[in-house]
MIDOSE-1310 file (N, C-alpha, C; in nm, 2 decimals, decimal comma, always signed):
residues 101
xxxx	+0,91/-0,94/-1,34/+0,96/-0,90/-1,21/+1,01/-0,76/-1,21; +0,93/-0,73/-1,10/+0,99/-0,54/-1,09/+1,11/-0,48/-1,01; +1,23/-0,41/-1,06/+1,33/-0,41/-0,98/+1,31/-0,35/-0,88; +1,38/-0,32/-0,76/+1,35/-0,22/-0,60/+1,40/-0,12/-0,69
xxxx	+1,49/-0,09/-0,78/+1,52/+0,07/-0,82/+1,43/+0,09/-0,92; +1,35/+0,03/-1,03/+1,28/+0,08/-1,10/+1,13/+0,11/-1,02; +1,08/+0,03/-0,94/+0,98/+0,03/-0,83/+0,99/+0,18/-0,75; +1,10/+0,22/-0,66/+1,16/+0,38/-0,65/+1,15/+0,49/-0,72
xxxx	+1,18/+0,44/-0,84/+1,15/+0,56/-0,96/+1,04/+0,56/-0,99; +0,97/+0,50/-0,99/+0,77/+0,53/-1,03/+0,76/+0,58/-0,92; +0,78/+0,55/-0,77/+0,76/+0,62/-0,65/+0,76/+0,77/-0,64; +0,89/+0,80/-0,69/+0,96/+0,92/-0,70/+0,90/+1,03/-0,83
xxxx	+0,88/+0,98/-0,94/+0,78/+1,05/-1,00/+0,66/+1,06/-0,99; +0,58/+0,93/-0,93/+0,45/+0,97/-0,87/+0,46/+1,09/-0,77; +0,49/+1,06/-0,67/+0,52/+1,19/-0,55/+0,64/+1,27/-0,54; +0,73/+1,24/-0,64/+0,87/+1,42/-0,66/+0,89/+1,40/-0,51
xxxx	+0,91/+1,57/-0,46/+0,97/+1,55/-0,31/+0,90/+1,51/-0,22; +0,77/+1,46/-0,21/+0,68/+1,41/-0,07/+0,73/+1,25/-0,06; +0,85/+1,19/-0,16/+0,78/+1,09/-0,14/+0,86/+1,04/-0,06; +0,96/+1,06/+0,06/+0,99/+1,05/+0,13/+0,92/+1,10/+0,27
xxxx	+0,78/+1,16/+0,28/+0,76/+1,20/+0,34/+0,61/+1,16/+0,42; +0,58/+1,22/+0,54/+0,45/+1,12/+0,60/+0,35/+1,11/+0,49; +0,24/+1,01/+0,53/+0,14/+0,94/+0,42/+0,04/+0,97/+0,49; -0,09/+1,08/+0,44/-0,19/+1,08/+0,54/-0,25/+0,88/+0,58
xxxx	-0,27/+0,90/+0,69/-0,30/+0,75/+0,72/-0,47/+0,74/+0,66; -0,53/+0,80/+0,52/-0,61/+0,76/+0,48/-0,66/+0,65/+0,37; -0,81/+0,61/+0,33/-0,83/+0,52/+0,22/-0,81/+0,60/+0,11; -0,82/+0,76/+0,10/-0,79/+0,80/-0,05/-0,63/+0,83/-0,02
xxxx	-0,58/+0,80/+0,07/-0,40/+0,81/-0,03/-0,41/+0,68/-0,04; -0,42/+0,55/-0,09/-0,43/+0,43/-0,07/-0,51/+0,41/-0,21; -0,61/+0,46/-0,22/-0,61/+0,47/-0,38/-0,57/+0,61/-0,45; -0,51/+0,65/-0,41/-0,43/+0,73/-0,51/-0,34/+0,71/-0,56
xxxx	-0,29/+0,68/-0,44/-0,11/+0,54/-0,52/-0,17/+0,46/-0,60; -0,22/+0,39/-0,59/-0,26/+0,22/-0,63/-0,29/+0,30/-0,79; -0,38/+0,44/-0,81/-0,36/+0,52/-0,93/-0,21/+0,54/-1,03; -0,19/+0,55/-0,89/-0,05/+0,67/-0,96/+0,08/+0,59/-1,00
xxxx	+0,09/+0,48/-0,90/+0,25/+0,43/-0,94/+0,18/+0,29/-0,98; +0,27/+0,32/-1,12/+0,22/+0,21/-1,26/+0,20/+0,05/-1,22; +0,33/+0,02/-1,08/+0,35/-0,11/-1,07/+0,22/-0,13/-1,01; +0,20/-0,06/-0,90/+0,07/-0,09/-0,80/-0,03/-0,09/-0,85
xxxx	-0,04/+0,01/-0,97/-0,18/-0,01/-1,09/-0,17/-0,17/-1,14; -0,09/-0,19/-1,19/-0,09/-0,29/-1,27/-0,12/-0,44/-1,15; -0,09/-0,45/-1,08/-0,08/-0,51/-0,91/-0,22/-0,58/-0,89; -0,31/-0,46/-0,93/-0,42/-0,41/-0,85/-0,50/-0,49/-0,94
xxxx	-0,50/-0,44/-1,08/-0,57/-0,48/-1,15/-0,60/-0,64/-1,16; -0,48/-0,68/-1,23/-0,43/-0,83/-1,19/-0,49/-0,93/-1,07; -0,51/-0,84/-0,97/-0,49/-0,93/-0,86/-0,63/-0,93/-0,78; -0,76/-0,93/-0,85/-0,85/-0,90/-0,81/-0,92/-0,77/-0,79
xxxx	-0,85/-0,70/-0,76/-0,93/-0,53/-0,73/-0,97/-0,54/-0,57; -0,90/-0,60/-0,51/-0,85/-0,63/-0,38/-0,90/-0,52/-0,28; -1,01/-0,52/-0,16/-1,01/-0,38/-0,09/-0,91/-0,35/-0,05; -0,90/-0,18/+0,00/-0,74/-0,17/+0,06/-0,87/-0,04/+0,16
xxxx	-0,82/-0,08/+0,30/-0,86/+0,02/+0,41/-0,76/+0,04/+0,52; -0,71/+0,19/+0,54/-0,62/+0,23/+0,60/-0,71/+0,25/+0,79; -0,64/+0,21/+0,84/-0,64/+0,17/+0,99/-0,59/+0,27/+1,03; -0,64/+0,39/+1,10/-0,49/+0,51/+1,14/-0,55/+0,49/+1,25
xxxx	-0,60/+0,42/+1,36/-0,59/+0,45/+1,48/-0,51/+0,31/+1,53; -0,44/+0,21/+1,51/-0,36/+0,13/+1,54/-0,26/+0,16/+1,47; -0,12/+0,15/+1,52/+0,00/+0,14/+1,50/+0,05/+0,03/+1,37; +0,02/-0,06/+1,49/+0,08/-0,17/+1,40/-0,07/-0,26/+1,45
xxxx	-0,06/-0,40/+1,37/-0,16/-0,49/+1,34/-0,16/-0,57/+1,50; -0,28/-0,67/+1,53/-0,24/-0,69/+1,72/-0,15/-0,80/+1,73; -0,02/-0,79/+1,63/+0,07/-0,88/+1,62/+0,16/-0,80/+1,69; +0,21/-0,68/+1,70/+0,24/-0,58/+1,72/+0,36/-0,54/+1,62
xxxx	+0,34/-0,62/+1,48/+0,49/-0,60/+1,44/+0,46/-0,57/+1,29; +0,36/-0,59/+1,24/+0,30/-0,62/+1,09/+0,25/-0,48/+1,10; +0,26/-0,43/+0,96/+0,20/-0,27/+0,94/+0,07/-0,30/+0,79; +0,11/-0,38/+0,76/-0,05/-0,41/+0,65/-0,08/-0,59/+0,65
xxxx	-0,15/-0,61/+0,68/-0,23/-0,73/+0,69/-0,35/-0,79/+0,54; -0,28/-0,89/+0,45/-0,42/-0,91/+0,36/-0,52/-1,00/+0,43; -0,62/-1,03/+0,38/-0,74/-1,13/+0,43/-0,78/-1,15/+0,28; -0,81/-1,32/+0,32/-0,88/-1,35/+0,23/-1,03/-1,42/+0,29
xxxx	-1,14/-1,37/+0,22/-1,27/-1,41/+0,25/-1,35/-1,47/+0,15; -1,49/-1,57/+0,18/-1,54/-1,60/+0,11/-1,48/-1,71/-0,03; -1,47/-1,82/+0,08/-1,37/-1,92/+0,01/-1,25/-1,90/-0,09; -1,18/-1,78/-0,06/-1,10/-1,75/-0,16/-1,12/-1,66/-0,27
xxxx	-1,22/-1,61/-0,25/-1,28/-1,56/-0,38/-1,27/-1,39/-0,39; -1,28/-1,32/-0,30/-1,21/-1,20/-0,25/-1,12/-1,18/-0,17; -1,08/-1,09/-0,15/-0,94/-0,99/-0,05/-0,97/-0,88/+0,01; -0,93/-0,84/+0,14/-0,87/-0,74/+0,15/-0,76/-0,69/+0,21
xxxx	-0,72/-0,57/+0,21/-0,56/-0,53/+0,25/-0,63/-0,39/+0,35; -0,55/-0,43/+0,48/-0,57/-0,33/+0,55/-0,40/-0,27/+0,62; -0,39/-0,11/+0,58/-0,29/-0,08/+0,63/-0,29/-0,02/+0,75; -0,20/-0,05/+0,88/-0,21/+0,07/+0,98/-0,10/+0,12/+1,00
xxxx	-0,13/+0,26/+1,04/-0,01/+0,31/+1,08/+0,09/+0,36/+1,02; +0,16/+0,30/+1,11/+0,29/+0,27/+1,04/+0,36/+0,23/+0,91; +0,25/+0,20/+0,85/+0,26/+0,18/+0,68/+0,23/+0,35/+0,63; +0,20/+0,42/+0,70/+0,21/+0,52/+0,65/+0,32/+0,63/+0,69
xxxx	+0,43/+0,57/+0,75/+0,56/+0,66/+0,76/+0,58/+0,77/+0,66; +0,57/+0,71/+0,53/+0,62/+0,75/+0,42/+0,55/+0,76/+0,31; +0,52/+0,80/+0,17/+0,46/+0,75/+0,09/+0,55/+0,62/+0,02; +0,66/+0,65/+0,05/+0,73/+0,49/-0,03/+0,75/+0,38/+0,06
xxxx	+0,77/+0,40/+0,21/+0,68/+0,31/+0,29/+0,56/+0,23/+0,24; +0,46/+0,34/+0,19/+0,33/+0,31/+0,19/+0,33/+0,22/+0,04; +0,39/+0,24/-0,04/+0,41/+0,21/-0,13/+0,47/+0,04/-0,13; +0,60/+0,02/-0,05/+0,65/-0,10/-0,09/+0,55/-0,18/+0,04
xxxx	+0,46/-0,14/+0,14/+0,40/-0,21/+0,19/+0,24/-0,28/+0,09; +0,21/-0,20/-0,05/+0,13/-0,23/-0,09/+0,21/-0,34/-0,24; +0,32/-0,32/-0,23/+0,36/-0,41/-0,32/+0,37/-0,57/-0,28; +0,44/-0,58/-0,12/+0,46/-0,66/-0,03/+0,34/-0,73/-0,03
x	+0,25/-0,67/+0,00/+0,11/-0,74/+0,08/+0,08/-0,79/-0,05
């Protein structure tokens, strides 16, 4: 189990001072985290190799409240994770929404 403060500190040394800061709403900052901060590597690997596609022209999901959404397809046997928006406030936003999902 990963702590929220040791989770922050991979954050924080992945991205130093941006990481409080907006998250281009793309698919390469989405795998560049999923690179960079060790938990989300390790996440990723583990957990299929899951697609991940950033949504930057919706806000939020047409729930109007959800900012990353997983799907599972093909009787279970694949995933994917789509973030919008608003998952990209931040990069540690972006971050604890890809630990979440």
């Amino acid at each position: 189990m990963v702590r929220e403060h040791q989770f922050d500190r991979e954050i924080d040394n992945a991205y130093v001072s941006r990481a409080d800061r907006e998250a281009p709403a793309t698919d390469a900052a989405l795998n560049n985290m999923r690179e960079n901060v060790p938990t989300l590597k390790n996440l990723y690997n583990k957990s299929g190799k899951p697609q991940m596609w950033a949504q930057s022209k919706m806000t939020y999901a047409s729930d109007g409240i959800s900012e990353a959404l997983t799907f599972i397809d093909d009787n279970m046997k694949t995933s994917h994770m789509t973030f919008f928006k608003s998952s990209f406030a931040s990069y540690r936003t972006l971050a604890h929404n890809c630990f979440t999902n």
